[in-house]
N, CA, C and O atoms as CSV, one atom per row, in Angstrom:
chain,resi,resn,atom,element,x,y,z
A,1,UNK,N,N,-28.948,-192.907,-49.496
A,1,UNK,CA,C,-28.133,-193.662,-48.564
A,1,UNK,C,C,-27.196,-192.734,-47.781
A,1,UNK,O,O,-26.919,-192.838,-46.586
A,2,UNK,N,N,-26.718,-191.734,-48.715
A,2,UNK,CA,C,-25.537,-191.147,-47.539
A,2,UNK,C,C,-26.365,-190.253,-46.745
A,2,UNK,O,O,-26.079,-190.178,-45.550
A,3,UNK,N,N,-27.550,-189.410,-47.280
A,3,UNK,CA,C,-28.693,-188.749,-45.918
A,3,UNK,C,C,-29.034,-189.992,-44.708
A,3,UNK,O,O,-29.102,-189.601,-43.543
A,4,UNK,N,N,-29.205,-191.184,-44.937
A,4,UNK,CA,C,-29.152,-191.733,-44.005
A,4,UNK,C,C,-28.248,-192.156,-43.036
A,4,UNK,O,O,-28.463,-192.588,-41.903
A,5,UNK,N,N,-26.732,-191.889,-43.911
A,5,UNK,CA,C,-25.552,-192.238,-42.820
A,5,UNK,C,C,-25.424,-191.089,-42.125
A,5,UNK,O,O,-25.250,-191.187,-40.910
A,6,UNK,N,N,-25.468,-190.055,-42.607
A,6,UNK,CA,C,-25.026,-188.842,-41.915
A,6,UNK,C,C,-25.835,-188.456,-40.710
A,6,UNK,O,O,-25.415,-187.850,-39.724
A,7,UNK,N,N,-27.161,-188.931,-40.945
A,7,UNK,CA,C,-28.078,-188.821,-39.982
A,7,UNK,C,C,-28.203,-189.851,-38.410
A,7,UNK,O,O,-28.672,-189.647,-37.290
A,8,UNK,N,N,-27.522,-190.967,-39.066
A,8,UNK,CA,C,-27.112,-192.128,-37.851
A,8,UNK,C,C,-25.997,-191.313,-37.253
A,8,UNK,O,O,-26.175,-190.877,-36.115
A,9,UNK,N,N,-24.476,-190.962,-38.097
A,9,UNK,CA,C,-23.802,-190.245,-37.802
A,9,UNK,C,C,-24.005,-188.828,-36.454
A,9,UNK,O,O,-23.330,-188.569,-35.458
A,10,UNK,N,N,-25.123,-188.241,-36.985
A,10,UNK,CA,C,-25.679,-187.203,-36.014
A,10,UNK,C,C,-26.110,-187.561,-34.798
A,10,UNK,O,O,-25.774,-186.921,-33.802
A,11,UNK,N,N,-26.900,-188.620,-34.737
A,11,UNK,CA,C,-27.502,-189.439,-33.976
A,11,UNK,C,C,-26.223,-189.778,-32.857
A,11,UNK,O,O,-25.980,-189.259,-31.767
A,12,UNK,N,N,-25.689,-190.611,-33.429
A,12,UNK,CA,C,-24.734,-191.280,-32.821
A,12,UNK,C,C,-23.576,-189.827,-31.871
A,12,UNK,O,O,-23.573,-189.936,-30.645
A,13,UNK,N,N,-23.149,-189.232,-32.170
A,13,UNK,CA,C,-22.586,-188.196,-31.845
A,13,UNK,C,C,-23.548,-187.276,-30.496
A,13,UNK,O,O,-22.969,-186.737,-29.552
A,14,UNK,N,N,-24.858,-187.263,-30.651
A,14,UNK,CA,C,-25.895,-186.980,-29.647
A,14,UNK,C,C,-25.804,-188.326,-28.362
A,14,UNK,O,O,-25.719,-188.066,-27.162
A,15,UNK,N,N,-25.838,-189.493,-28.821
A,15,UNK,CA,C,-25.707,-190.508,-27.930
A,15,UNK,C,C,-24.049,-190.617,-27.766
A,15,UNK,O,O,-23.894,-191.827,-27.933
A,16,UNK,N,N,-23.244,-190.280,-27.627
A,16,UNK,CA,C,-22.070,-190.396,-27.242
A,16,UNK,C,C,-22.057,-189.208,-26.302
A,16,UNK,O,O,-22.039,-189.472,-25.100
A,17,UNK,N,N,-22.063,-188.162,-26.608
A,17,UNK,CA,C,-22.137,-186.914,-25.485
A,17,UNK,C,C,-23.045,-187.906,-24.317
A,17,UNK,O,O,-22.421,-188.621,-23.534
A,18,UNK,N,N,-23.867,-187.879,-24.310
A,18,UNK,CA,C,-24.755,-188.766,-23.007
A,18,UNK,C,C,-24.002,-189.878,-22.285
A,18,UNK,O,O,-23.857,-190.042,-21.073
A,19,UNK,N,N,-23.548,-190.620,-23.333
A,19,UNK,CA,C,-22.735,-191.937,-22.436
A,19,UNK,C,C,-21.159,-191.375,-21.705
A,19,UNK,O,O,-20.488,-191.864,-20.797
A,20,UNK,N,N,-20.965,-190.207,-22.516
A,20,UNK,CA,C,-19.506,-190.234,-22.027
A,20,UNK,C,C,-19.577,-188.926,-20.591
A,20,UNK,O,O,-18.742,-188.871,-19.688
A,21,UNK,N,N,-20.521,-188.201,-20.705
A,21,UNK,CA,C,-20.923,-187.816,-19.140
A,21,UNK,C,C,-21.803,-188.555,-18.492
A,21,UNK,O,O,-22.470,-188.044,-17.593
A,22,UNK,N,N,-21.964,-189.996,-18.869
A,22,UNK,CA,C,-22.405,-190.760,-17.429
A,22,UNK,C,C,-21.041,-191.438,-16.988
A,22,UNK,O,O,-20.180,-192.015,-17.651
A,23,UNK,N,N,-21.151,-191.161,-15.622
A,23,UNK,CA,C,-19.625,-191.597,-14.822
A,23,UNK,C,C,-19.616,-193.682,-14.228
A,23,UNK,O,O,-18.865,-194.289,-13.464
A,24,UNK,N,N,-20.748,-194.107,-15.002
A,24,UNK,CA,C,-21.090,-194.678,-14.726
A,24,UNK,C,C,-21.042,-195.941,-16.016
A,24,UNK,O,O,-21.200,-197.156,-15.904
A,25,UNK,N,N,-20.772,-195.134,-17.191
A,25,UNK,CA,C,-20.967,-195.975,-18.639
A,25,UNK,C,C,-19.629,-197.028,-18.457
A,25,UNK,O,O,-18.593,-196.385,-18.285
A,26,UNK,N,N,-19.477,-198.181,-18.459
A,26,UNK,CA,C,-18.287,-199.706,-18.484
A,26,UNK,C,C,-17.499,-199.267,-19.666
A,26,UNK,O,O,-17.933,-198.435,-20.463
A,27,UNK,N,N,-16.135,-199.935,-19.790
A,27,UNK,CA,C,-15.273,-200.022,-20.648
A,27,UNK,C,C,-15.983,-200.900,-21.953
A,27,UNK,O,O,-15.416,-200.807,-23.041
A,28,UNK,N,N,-17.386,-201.864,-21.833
A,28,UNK,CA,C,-17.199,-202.991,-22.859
A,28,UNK,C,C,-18.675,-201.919,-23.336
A,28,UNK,O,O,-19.376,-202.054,-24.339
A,29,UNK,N,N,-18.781,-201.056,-22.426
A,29,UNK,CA,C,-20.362,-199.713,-23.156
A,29,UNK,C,C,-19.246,-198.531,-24.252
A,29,UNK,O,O,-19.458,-198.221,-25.424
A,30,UNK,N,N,-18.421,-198.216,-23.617
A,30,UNK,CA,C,-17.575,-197.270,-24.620
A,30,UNK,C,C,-16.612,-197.932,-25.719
A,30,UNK,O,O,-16.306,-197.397,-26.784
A,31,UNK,N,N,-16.225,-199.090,-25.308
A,31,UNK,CA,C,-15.781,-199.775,-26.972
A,31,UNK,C,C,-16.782,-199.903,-27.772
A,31,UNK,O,O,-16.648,-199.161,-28.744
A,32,UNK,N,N,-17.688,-200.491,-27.794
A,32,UNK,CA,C,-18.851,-200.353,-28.439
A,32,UNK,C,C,-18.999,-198.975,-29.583
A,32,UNK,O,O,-18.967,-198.588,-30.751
A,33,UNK,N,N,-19.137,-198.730,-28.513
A,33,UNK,CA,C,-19.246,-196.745,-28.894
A,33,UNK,C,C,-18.442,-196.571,-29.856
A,33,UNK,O,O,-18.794,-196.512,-31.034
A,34,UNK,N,N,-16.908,-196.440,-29.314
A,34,UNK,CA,C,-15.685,-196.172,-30.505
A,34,UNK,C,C,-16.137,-196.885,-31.356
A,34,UNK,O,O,-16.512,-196.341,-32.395
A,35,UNK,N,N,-16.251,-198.217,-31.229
A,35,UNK,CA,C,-16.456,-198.728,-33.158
A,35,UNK,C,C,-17.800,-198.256,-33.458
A,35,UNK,O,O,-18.148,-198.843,-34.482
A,36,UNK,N,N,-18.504,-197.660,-33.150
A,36,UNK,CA,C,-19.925,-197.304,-33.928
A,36,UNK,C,C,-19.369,-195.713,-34.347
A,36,UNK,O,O,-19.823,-195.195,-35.368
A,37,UNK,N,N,-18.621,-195.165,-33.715
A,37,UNK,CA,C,-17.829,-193.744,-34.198
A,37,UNK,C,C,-17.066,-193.889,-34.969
A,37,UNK,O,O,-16.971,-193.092,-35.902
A,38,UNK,N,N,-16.177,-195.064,-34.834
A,38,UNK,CA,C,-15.603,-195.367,-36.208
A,38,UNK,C,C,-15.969,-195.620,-37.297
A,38,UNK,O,O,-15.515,-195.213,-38.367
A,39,UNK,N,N,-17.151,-196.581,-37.018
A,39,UNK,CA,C,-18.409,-196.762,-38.662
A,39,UNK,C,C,-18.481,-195.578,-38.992
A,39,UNK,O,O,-17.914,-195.456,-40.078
A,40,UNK,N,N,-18.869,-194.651,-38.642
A,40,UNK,CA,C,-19.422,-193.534,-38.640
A,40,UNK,C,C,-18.945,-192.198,-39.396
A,40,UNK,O,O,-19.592,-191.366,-40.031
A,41,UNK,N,N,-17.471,-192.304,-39.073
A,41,UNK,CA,C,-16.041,-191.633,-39.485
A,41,UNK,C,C,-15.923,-192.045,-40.593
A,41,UNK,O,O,-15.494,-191.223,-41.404
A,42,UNK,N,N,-16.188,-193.223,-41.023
A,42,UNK,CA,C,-16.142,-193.938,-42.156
A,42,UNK,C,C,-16.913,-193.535,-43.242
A,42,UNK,O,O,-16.518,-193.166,-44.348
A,43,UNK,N,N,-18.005,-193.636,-42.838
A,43,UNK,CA,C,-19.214,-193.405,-43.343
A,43,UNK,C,C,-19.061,-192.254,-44.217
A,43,UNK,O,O,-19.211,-192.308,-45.437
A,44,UNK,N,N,-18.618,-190.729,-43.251
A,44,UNK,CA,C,-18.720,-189.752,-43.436
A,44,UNK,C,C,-17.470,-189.627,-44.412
A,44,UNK,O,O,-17.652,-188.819,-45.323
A,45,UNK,N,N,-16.161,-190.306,-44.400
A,45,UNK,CA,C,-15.322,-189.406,-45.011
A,45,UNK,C,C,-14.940,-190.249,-46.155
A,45,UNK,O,O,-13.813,-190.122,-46.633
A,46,UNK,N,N,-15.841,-191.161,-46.672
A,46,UNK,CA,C,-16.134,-191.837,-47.628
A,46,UNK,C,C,-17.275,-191.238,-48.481
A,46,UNK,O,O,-17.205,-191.392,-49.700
A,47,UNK,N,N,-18.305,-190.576,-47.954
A,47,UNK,CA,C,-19.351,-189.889,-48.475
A,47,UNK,C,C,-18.523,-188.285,-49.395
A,47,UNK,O,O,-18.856,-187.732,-50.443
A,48,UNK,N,N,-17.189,-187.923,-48.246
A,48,UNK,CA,C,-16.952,-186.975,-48.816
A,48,UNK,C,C,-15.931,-187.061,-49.990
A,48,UNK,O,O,-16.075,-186.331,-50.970
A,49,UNK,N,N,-14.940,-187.913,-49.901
A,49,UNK,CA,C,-14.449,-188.421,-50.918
A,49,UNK,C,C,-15.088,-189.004,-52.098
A,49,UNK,O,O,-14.340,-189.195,-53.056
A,50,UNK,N,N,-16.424,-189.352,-52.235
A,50,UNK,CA,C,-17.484,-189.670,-53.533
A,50,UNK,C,C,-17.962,-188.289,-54.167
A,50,UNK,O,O,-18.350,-188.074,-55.315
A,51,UNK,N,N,-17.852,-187.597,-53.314
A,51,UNK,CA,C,-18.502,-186.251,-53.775
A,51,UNK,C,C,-17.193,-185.085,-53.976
A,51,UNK,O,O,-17.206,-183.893,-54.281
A,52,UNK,N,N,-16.374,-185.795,-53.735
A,52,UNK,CA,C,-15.198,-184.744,-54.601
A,52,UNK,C,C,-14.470,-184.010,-53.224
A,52,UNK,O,O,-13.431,-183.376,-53.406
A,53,UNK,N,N,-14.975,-184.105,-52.019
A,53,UNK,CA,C,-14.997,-182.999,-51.242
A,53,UNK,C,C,-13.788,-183.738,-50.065
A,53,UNK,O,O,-13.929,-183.712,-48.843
A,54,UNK,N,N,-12.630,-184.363,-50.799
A,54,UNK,CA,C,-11.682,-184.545,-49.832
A,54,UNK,C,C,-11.236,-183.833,-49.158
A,54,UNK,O,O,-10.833,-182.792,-49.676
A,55,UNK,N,N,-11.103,-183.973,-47.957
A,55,UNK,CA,C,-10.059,-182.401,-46.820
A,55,UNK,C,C,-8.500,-183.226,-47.157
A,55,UNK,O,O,-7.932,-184.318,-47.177
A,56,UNK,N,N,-8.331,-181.622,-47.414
A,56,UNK,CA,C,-6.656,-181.934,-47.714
A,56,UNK,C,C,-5.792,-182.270,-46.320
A,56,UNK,O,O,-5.996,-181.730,-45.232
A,57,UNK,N,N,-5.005,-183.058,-46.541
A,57,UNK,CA,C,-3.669,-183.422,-45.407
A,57,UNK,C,C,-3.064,-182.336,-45.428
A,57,UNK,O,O,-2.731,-181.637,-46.386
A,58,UNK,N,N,-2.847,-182.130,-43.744
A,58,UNK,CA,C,-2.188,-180.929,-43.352
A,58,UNK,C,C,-1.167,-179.905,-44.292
A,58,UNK,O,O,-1.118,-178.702,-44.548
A,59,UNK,N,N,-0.259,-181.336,-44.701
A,59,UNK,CA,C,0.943,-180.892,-45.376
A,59,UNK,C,C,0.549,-180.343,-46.421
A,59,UNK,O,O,1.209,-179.339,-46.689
A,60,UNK,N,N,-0.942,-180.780,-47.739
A,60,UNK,CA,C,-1.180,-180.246,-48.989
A,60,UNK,C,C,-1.673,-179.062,-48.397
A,60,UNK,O,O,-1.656,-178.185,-49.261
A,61,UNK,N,N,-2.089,-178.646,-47.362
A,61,UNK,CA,C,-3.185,-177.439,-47.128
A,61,UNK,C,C,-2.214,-175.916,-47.209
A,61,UNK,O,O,-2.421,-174.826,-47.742
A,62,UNK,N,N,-0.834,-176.606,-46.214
A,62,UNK,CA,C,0.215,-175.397,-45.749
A,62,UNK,C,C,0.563,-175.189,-47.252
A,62,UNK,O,O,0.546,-174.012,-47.610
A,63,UNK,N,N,0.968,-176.393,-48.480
A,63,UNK,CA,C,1.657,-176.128,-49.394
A,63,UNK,C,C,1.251,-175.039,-50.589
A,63,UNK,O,O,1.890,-174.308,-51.345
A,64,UNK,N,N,-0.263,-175.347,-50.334
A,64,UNK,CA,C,-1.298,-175.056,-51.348
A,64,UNK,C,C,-1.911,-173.252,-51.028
A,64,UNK,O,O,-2.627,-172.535,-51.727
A,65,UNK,N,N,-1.232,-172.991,-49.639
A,65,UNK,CA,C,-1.495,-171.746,-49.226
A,65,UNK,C,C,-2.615,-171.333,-48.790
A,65,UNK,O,O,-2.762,-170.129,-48.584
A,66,UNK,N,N,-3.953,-172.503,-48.484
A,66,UNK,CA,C,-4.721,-172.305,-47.621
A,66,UNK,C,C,-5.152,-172.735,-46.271
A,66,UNK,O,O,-6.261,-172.817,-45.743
A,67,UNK,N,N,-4.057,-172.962,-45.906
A,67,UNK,CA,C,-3.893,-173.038,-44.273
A,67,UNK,C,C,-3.662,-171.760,-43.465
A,67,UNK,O,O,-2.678,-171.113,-43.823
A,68,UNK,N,N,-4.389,-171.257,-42.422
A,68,UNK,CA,C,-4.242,-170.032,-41.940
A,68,UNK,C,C,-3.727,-170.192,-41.042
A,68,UNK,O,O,-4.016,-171.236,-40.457
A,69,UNK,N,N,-2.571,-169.186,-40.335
A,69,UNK,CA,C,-1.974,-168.817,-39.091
A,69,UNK,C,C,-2.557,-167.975,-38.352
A,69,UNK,O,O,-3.448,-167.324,-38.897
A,70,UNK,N,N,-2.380,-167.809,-37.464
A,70,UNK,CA,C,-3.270,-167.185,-36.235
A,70,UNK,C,C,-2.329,-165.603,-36.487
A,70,UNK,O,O,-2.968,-164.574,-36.267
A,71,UNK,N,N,-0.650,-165.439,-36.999
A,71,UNK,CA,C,-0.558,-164.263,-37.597
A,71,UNK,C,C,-0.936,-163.408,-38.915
A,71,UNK,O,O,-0.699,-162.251,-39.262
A,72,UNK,N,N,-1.607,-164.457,-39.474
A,72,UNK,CA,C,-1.924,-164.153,-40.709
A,72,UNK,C,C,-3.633,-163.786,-40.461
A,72,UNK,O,O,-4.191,-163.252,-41.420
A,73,UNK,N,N,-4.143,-163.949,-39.700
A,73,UNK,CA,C,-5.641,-163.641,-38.897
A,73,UNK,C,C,-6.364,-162.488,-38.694
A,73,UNK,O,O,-7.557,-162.190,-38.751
A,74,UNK,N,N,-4.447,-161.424,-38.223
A,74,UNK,CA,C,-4.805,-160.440,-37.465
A,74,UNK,C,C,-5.252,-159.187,-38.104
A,74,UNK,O,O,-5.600,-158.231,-37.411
């Protein structure tokens, strides 16, 4: 099941690039869209939270000392 979300997920992300450079796609074609990106978002960061693989909130990342600075880079 989650190879199949991730793969709609992919999908969906390929058909959004297309609709959002047509200058031509309606407001009631791109809501649409957002909530199928939102399923989608869902999908994905629910898949990663089952599998252990939460991304930390900004604030745990800086605290935890693996957040990088662009001086710490060089």
């Amino acid at each position: 099941m989650e190879a199949v979300q991730l793969r709609m997920g992919t999908e969906l992300i390929g058909h959004a690039r297309l609709m959002l450079s047509d200058r031509k796609a309606d407001a009631r074609e791109l809501r649409y869209l957002s909530n199928r990106l939102i399923e989608a978002l869902q999908n994905a960061l629910r898949i990663a939270e089952s599998r252990g693989g939460r991304i930390p909130a900004p604030d745990e990342a800086e605290s935890d000392g693996s957040a990088q600075t662009d001086e710490g880079a060089q």
